[in-house]
Every structure is written in structure tokens, then in C-alpha cells.
C-alpha positions, 0 to 999 in steps of 0.5 A: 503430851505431845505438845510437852515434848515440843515445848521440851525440845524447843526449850533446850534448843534455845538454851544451848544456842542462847548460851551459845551466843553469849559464850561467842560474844565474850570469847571473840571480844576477850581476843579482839581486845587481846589482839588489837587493845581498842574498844572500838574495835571490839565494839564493832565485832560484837556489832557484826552479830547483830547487825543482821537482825536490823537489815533482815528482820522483817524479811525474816518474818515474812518468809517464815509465814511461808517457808516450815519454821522447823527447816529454817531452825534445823538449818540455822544450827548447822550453819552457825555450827559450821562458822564456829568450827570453822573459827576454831581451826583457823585459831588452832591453827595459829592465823585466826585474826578479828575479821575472822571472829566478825565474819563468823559473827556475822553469819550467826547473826543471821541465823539470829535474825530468824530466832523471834519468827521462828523458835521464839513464836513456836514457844508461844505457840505449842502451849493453850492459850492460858499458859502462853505467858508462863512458857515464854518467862520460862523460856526467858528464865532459862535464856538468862541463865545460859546468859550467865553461864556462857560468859563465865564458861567463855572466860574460864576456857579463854583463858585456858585453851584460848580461842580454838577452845572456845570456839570448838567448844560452841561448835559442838553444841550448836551440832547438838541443837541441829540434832534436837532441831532434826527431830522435832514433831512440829507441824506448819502450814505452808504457802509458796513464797512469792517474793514480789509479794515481801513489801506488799505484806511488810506494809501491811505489817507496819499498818498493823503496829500504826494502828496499834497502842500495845505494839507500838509501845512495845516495839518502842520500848525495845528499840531504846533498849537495844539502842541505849540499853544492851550494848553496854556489854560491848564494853564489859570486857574493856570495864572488866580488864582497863577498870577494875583490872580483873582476870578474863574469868572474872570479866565473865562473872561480870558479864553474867551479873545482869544474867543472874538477876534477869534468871531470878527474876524469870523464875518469878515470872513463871511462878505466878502470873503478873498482877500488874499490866504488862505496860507497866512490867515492860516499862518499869523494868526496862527503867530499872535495868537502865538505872542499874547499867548507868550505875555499874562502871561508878562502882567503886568495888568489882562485886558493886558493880556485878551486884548493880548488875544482877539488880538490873537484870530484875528489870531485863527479865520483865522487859524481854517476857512482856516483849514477846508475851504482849506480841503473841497474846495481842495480834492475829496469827496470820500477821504475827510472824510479821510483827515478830520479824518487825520486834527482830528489827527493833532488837537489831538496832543492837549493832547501831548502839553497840557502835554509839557507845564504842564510838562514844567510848574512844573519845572520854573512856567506857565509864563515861560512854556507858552512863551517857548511853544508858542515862540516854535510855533512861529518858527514852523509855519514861517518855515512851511510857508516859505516852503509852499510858495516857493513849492508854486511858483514851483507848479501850481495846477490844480483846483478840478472839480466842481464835487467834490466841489458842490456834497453833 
């Protein structure tokens, strides 16, 4: 029972900040290309939250071995409540400019980078052993559609009560989820942090994935995706408005498409357990989503292209349960922070994406600057596939104790 009540708690947490971020990224990138009309510069803005978790990924995850997860939780939403009001008086106010977005974008991302090493692995962890797959689709089903709803609320108060009122709005919940942080029953050994021991652990971390098929592959996968995948999203608000010429709230029902499939497809996820190898979820759906965002800016209807989208998020959904499931369910628990501040570093090369395809779209235009990318991922991701498989075939792989899978 009481595990429930944490899973409860660390459930609603993520919902809120999830939708949250998702809700930030559209309203600030809707103002800096209201401001500024460049989709590099929105590109960039949309980087700076993200930019954090490729610098202090692994840090993160070491620290978070040490210091109690609950307190870096509770404090991140605080911190990240503090930066959106603050956001949002300075647009009250008439003189919010895009640096402002980007430096309160940035400070979330930082709180961000500490997602993975800390409520992500507690969800794995407050559940036995044979239920940690379906908490963690559960957890991605619900992300996916906080992903959906927050671009359509993003767009829909943008476009009423302008960027103070979007900003506030987040300010709010993001106070809310320090208080569900504040009260959370969730218990942690500690150990001293010594600094002068951070490499020394990070290295024996990257031994780890060196010497191991799965989280290579999923570390792999994941930095292509985040590389040549995901930030195709940086670019649906110039899509939307220059493209298909569409209101603010209408950019959002777009940017919430993949979102509503990636909801659909976590919901069956969660409804029964996979009856394919995690390689092939992971690998497969990762394709998928690729072949879905190289399609979208080539449709010639608006709702083609939300519907291309929402297909696409069938495959996000896939990619980024088996993303965490594979981690949680195959590493020892005295290393599995650090491996998981490692995947918070591969999904940080966001930012580097995000500032390809912005780069890439000043030059021939968003359409063309999404298909290069994501056909680009497309490639990747059936290379990396392919060599996981045959490594596969010549590697028998010992399963991890029951130990290490059931202690929380």
C-alpha cells in the first residue's frame, strides 16, 4: 500500500512537470518567433533547456547516488517555480525579451537534468520487480499526454493572455508539485559526496555500458534520437505558422499529434507485457517515429500531418518505455543512477540537434531542414539496430540477480 501512495505521488509529479515543460517550450518559442520572426532563434531558445542535461547529466547521476533524491526532487520544483514566475512578471510587466525566456529555460533544464537520476529511477523502484515495466509505460503514457495537452493549453492561453499568462500559469503548477515532493514517504540511504571521487565513479560507469550489449544499444539508440529525432519540434511552430499558416492554438494541436499517439500507444504498453524483445520495441519504434517526422512537413493538409504525427508517436512511446525499462531491469543497483545520469547526457544532445536542424533550416527552410534530419536518424538508428542484433546472436547474457532487480 504504501508503495502505491509513493508511485501515486511520483506519478502526479511527473504529470504536472512534464506538461509543464512541454507547455514552457511552446509558449517561449510562439513569443520568440513572435518577437524576433527567425527559426533559428527559436531553435536556440528551445536548446537552452535542454542544454543542461548534455553538460550535467552524469554529474547528476552521481551525485544523486549520494545526496536523498526526495530533496533534489522537492527543491528542483521550487527552483523551476521561481524561474517561470519570474518569467511571467517581467512579461506582466511589459520588458520580457527572449534572453529572459532562454535563461529561465535554461535553469529548468537543469533541474531537468536530475529527472532520469531521480523520479524516473524512483518509479522503476517503488514497484516489485515483475511490475516495473508496466510502472514505467504507465509513467510514459501519462508523460505523453501531458505532452499533448500542454502544447494545446500552451497555444490556447498564449494566444489569450500572452506570455504572462502562460508563464504564471506554470508557475503555479510547478508549486504544486513541490508540494506532492514535500510530502512524499520515500526512503534512501545516504553517503557523503566526495567530489574528488565524481571521475573516478563516472569511469567506472562507462566501463560499465563498454562492456554491455544492452546499454550500449540503448544509449545508442537514444543519442540518435535526440540527436536527429526530437527536435523537429523546434521547428513546428515556424511548420505551423510559415507552412500551413495556422493560428497559435492550432500550432499546438500539432505539436500535441505525436503526443497523442505516443498516449495510445502507452496505454498498450501498459495493458499487457510486450511479446517482443525490448531490442526490437526500442529499435522498431524509434524507425517508426522517424519515418513519421520525415513525412509531416510533406503533407499537403494540416491534419495529414498531425495525423502523420500521432502514427509516429506509436513508435516514441515504444522507444522511450524500453529506454528506462532496459536500464532498471538490467544494471546493478549500485551503478544504476550513474547509467541513468549517462542516458540524461545521451537525451541532452537535444540541444546539439535542436541547433543542427535550426542551423540547417535558415539555410533551405523548416520543411527540407526536418526531412534531412530525420532521414539522417532513420539511417542511424537501422545501423545501430543491425549491430546490436548480430552482437546479440554471439552474446548470451546472464540475467541479473534478483537482488539487484527487487531491492528498492
Amino acid at each position: 500500500m504504501a508503495s502505491s501512495r509513493v508511485f501515486l505521488r511520483l506519478w502526479s509529479i511527473g504529470g504536472c512537470v512534464n506538461m509543464m515543460r512541454w507547455f514552457e517550450v511552446l509558449a517561449a518559442a510562439l513569443f520568440t518567433l513572435d518577437i524576433t520572426g527567425s527559426g533559428l532563434d527559436v531553435a536556440i531558445v528551445s536548446a537552452a533547456r535542454t542544454m543542461p542535461m548534455f553538460l550535467l547529466g552524469a554529474f547528476s547521476g552521481v551525485v544523486t547516488e549520494s545526496v536523498n533524491r526526495k530533496q533534489v526532487l522537492f527543491f528542483g520544483q521550487l527552483v523551476t517555480c521561481v524561474a517561470s514566475a519570474s518569467v511571467a512578471l517581467l512579461a506582466w510587466g511589459g520588458v520580457a525579451r527572449p534572453w529572459h525566456v532562454a535563461v529561465a529555460a535554461l535553469v529548468a533544464g537543469v533541474v531537468w537534468s536530475t529527472e532520469m537520476a531521480t523520479r524516473r529511477r524512483m518509479v522503476g523502484e517503488c514497484v516489485e520487480g515483475r511490475l516495473v515495466s508496466r510502472a514505467l509505460a504507465l509513467d510514459t503514457m501519462s508523460n505523453s499526454f501531458t505532452r499533448l495537452l500542454g502544447p494545446v493549453f500552451a497555444g490556447m492561453i498564449y494566444q489569450r493572455m500572452g506570455l504572462a499568462g502562460a508563464f504564471g500559469v506554470s508557475a503555479c503548477v510547478y508549486g504544486f508539485a513541490a508540494v506532492l515532493a514535500y510530502g512524499l514517504d520515500y526512503q534512501q540511504t545516504t553517503r557523503r559526496l566526495v567530489l574528488g571521487n565524481v571521475p573516478r565513479e563516472l569511469a567506472e560507469g562507462l566501463r560499465f555500458v563498454r562492456g554491455d550489449l544492452v546499454i550500449g544499444g540503448v544509449l545508442a539508440v537514444t543519442i540518435a534520437m535526440n540527436l536527429l529525432g526530437f527536435p523537429y519540434a523546434a521547428l513546428v511552430a515556424p511548420i505551423g505558422r510559415l507552412v500551413f499558416q495556422v493560428s497559435p492554438t492550432l500550432v499546438g494541436v500539432l505539436a500535441a499529434s505525436e503526443a497523442f499517439g505516443a498516449f495510445l500507444g502507452g496505454a498498450l504498453l501498459t495493458s499487457r507485457e510486450p511479446g517482443i524483445s525490448g531490442r526490437v520495441l526500442m529499435v522498431g519504434g524509434s524507425m517508426l517515429f522517424l519515418a513519421c517526422v520525415a513525412a509531416m512537413p510533406l503533407a499537403p493538409w494540416f491534419w495529414l500531418a498531425c495525423l502523420s504525427l500521432a502514427v509516429g508517436g506509436f513508435g516514441s512511446a515504444a522507444f522511450a518505455n524500453m529506454q528506462t525499462s532496459l536500464i532498471v531491469l538490467n544494471t546493478p543497483i549500485h551503478i544504476r543512477s550513474r547509467l541513468m545520469g549517462l542516458l540524461t547526457v545521451c537525451i541532452g544532445m537535444g540541444p546539439l540537434g535542436i541547433l543542427l536542424v535550426g542551423g540547417i533550416a535558415a539555410v533551405v527552410g523548416p520543411m527540407l531542414a526536418i526531412d534531412i534530419v530525420a532521414v539522417t536518424g532513420f539511417v542511424s538508428v537501422c545501423i545501430v539496430g543491425i549491430v546490436w542484433h548480430r552482437r546479440e546472436l554471439r552474446v548470451v547474457r546472464p540475467d541479473p540477480s534478483p537482488g539487484d532487480r527487487l531491492r528498492p
